[in-house]
C-alpha positions as CSV (number, residue, x, y, z in Angstrom):
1,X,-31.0,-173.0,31.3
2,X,-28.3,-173.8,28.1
3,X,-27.5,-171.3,25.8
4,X,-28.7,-172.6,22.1
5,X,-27.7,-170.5,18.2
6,X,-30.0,-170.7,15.8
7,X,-29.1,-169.3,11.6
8,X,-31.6,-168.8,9.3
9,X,-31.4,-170.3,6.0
10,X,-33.2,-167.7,4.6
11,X,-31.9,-164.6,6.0
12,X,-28.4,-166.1,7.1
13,X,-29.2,-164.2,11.0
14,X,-27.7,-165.8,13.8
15,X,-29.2,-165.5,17.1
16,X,-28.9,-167.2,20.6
17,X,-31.8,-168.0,22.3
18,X,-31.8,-169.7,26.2
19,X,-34.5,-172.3,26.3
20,X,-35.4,-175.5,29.2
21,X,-34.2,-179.1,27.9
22,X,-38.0,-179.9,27.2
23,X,-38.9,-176.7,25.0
24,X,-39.3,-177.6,21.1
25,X,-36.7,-175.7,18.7
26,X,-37.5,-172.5,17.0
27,X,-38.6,-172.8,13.5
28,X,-39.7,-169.5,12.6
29,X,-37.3,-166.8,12.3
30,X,-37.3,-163.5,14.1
31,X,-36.0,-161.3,11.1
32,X,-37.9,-162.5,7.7
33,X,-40.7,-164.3,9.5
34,X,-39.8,-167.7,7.5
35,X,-39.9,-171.3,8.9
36,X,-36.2,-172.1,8.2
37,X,-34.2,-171.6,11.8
38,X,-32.2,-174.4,12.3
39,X,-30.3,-175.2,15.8
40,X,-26.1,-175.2,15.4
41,X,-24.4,-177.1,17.4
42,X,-21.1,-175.7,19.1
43,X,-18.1,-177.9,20.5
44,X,-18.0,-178.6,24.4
45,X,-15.5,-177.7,26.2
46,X,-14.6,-180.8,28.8
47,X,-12.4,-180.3,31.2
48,X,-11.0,-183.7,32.7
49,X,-10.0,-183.7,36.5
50,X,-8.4,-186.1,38.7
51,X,-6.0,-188.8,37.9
52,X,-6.0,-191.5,35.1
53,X,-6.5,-189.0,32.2
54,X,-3.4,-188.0,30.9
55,X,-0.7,-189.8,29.5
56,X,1.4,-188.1,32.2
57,X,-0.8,-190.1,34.7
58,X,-0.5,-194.2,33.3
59,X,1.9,-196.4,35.0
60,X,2.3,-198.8,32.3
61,X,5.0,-198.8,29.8
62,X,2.6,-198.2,26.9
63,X,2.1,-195.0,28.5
64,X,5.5,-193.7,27.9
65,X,6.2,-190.9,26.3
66,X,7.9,-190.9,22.5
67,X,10.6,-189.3,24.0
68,X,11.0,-191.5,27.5
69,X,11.4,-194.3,24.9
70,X,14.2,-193.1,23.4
71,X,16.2,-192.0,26.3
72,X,15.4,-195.6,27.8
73,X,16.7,-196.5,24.6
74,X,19.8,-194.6,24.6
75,X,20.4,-195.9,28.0
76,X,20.5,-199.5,27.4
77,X,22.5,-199.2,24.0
78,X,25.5,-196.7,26.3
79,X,25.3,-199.9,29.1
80,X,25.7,-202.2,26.2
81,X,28.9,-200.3,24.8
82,X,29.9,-200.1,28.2
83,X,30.0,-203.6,28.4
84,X,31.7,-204.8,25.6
85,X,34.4,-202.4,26.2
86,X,34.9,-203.7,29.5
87,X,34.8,-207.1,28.6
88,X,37.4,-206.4,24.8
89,X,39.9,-205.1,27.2
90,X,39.8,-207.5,29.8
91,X,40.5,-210.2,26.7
92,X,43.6,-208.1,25.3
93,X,46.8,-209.2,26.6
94,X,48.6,-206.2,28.9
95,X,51.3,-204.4,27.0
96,X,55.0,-205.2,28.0
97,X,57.1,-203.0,30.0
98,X,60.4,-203.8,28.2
99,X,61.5,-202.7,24.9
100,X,62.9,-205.2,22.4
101,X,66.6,-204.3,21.7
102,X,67.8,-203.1,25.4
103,X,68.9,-205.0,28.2
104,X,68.4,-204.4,31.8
């Protein structure tokens, strides 16, 4: 049977009261004998199990992480340096071994 809380708007006393599904709310209340109980209603708490609910869990790229995007980022922008370094000093001519002014 759930647990429901009922406050009186006249009084201001809150109770809890277990009650079936199918009983009708309580109206009169308890303390001051007046019709004004009204039924609050408390967050769930939901627990999610199994796979599929998490970010942590998605296989898609949309369900990276702020962070995984930037180090995938950071990645590809270091391969890109990389790259032109590579290719700037493959374009440079090779420095000469003999000095201007001396002869061998």
């Amino acid at each position: 049977m759930p647990l429901y809380s009922y406050r009186c708007d006249n009084c201001g006393v809150q109770f809890e009261q277990r009650q079936h599904f199918t009983d009708a709310p309580l109206v009169r209340c308890p303390e001051c004998g007046e019709d004004s109980l009204r039924k609050l209603y408390q967050p769930v708490g939901v627990v999610f199990k199994g796979s599929g609910f998490y970010a942590t869990d998605h296989r898609s790229p949309s369900g990276q992480s702020a962070v995984k995007k930037a180090e995938n980022a950071e990645k590809a922008e270091n391969a890109e340096k990389a790259e032109k370094t590579e290719s700037s000093a493959a374009a440079e001519p090779a420095p000469s071994k003999s000095e201007p002014g001396t002869s061998s």
